[in-house]
N, C-alpha and C positions, 0 to 999 in steps of 0.2 A: 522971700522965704521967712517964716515964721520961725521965733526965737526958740533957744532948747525950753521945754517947760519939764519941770518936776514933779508933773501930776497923774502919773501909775500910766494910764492905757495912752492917754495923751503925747505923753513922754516916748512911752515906744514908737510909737507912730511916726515921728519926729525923728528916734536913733536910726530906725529900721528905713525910712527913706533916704535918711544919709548917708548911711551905710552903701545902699544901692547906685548911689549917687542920683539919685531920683530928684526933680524940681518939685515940691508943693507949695502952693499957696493956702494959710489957713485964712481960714474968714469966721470971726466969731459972730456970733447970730443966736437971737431970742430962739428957747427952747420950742421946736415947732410940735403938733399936735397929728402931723401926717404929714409925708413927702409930698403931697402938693402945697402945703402951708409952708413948708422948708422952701420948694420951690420960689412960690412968691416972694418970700423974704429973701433970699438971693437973687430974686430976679433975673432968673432962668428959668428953663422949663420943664416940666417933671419929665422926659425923655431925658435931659441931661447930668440929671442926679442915680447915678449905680447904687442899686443896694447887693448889699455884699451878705448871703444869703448865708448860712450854716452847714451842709446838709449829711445827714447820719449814710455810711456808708454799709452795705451789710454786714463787712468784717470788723466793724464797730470803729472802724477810723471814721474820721469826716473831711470832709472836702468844702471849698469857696467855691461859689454862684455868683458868680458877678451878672445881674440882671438889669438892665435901662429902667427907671423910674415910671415908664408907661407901658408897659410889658411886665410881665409875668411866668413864674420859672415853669419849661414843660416837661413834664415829671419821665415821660414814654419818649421826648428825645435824648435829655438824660440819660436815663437809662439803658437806653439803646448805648449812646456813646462810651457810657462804662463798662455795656456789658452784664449787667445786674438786673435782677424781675424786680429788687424791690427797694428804694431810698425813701427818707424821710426827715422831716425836720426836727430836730431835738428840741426842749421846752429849754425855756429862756437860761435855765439854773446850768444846765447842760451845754447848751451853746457856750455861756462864761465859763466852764471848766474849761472847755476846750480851745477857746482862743483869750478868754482875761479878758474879754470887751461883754460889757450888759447892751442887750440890744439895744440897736439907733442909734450906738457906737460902733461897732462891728466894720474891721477892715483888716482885710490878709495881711496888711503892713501893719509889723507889730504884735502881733498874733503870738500868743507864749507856747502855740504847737505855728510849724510850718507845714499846716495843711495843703494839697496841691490846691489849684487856683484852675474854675473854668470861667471862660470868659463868653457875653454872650456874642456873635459874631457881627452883630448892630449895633456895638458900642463903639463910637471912635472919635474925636476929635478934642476937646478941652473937658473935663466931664470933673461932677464935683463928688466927692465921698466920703462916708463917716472918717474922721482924724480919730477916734480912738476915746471922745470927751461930749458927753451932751455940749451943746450948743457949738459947738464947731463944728464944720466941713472943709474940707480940704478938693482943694482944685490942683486935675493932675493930665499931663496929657494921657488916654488911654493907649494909646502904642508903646511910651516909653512903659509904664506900668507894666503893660502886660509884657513887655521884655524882661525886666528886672522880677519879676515872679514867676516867668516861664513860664503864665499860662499859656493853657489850651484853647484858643478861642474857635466856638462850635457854634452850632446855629443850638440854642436850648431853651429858644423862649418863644412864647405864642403874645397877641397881642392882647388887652386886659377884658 
């Protein structure tokens, strides 16, 4: 378990899995240039790394995407699943109002709104994700995660 750090998005991430009683491992690691580069440098593979998506809802809430790093979020099963003709992703300024993470940090744990959380239904076993800090990722199992967020895990992704 990684020690409490005092540094804004970092720091939540840190409360907010404690709180949960959630296990993370952080791993710090040079600032990567793309999720495959992040991959490499941890030495997993970019299926194993969730990116933790934004997405604007039409009643102007937003919602978490939790997508597998080799997949890609599908806009028409989404939407179906919510119900909604039309979502979208907010620009990076807008994402940080609404969760306090600047992209490539971005993770429902810790989030200064508790947006719901979907989960895509091919994520599962030890998986790593933004901790809230450039150059760290956080390793978590996805079952216990998505218990402790109550996500909704759905089939919402197509393959890249």
């Amino acid at each position: 378990m990684a020690e409490r750090a005092d540094d804004g998005g970092h720091g939540r991430f840190l409360d907010d899995a404690a709180a949960r009683g959630l296990a993370v491992d952080v791993a710090e690691r040079a600032r990567a240039k793309s999720l495959e580069e992040a991959a490499a440098i941890l030495g997993i593979e970019p299926r194993e790394i969730v990116k933790s998506l934004v997405v604007k809802h039409p009643d102007g809430s937003f919602l978490f995407a939790l997508i597998p790093g080799d997949r890609q979020i599908s806009w028409p099963k989404l939407r179906r699943l919510l119900g909604v003709n039309r979502l979208s992703m907010p620009s990076a300024h807008v994402a940080l109002e609404a969760t306090g993470y600047e992209r490539g940090t971005i993770t429902p744990l810790g989030s200064t709104t508790a947006w719901p959380v979907y989960a895509d239904e091919s994520i599962s076993g030890r998986i790593s994700m933004g901790a809230g800090a450039h150059g760290r990722s956080a390793f978590v199992d996805a079952g216990e995660l998505f218990r402790s967020l109550g996500a909704t895990v759905a089939d919402i992704s197509d393959p890249l």
